[in-house]
N, C-alpha and C positions, 0 to 999 in steps of 0.2 A: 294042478300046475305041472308044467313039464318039467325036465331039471334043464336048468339054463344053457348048463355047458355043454350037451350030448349032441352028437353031431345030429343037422335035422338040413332041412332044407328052410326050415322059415324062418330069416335073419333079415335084421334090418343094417347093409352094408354100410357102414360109414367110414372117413378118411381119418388115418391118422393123428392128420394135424388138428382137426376138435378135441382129442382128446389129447393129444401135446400143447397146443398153443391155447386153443379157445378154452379149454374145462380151465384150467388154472387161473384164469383171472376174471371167473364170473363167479360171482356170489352161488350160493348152495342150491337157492331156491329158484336163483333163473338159470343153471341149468339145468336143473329137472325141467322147467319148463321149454329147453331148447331142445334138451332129449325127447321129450313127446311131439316137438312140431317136427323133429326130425322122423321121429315113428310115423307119427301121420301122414309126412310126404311122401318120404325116400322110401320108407314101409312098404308102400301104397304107390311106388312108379309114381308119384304122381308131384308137379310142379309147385302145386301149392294147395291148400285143402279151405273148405271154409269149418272154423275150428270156435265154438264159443268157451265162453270162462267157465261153464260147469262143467265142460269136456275136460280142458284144461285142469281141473281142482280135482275133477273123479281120476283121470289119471296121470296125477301128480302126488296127490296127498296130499297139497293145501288147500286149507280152508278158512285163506282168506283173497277175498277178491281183492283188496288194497296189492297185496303181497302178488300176487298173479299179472294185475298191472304196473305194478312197478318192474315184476320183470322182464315185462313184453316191452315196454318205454326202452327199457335199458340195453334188450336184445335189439330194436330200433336204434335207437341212437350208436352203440357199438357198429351197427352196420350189418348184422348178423340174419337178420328176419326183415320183410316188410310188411306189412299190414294194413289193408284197406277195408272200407265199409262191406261187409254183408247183404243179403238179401234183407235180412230184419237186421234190427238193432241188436241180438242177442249173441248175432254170427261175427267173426271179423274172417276174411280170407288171407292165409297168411305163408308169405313163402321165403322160403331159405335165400340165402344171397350169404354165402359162406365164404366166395371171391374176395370180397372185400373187405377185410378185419377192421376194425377202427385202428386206426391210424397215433400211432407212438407220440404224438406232438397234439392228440386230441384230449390226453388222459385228464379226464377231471380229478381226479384222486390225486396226482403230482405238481397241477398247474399252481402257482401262486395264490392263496386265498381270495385276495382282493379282485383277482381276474377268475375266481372261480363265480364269485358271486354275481357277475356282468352275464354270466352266460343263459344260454334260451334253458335249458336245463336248469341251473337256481331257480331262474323267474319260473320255473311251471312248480317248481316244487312248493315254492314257496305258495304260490295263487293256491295251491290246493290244501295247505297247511292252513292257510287265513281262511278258506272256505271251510274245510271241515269245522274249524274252531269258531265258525260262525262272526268273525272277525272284532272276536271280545279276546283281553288276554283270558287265557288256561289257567293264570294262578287266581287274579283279582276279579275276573270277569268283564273286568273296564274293556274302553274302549280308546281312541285317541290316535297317536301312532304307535303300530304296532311293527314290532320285530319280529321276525323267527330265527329261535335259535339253535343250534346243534346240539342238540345232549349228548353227542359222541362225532366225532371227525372220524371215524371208521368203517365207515361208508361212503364218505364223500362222492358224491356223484353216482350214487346208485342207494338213496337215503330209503328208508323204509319209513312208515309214519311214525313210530317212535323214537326215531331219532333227533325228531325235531320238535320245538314246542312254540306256541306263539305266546310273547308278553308283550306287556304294555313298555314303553320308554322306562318305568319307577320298577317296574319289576326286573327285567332286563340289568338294569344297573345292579337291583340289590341283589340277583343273582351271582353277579360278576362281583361283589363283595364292596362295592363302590355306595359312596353317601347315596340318596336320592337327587336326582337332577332337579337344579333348582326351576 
């Protein structure tokens, strides 16, 4: 390994404001992954790279694909990366759009709960919470109408999968400390 800080010619040049503005309000693990799309591009002269999740997790150090897509969704929706199909399925091609930060009045983490839960963002987390859990609740394994609920608000809108859990209506309630719904 080289030492990092010794002057060399091979740098990957990047602006200021990522590491004033954008590093501070992404989670830990998207941006390590915002740093290697930017190593891949800006590294690399190049516009956009095709880049799949094992590239991503070998230089990243995560090892979990859940965690890798959630932070590529969340660099998407912030506005930060865009990402389209690949040649295979295994590839996605993905390129910086640093121009446009998401926008102060888009913040899922500050908006109202009740209007947090309407948005396309909820709905995808949610489908994919009820699909992992194979759409039985997690505690009872029932099925019926099902809720997902937050096991932590400290993520709000950039949820990891353990942040959320799916119950049934009766579990739901006795979570919340409430009788069972009649």
């Amino acid at each position: 390994m080289t030492k990092p800080f010794a002057p060399t010619t091979n740098y990957t040049k990047i602006d200021n404001s990522l590491l004033d503005e954008i590093m501070p309000t992404l989670k830990p693990t998207h941006w390590q992954v915002l740093c290697f799309i930017v190593r891949k591009t800006k590294g690399w002269q190049k516009e956009e790279d095709a880049i799949s999740y094992s590239q991503i997790m070998d230089g990243t150090g995560i090892s979990s694909k859940s965690t890798v897509s959630s932070a590529l969704s969340n660099l998407v929706e912030s506005g930060y990366i865009t990402v389209r199909n690949g040649k295979d399925d295994q590839t996605n091609l993905i390129k910086l759009n640093l121009i446009k930060p998401a926008s102060a009045t888009d913040k899922k983490e500050t908006m109202p709960y009740t209007e947090y839960l309407k948005t396309e963002h909820w709905s995808k987390v949610r489908k994919a919470s009820l699909q992992r859990a194979r759409y039985k609740c997690q505690l009872c394994k029932g099925g019926g109408e099902l809720h997902v609920h937050h096991n932590t608000y400290e993520n709000r809108g950039h949820e990891e999968d353990s942040d959320v859990i799916v119950l049934c209506r009766s579990c739901h309630a006795q979570f919340h400390g409430k009788d069972k719904p009649q």
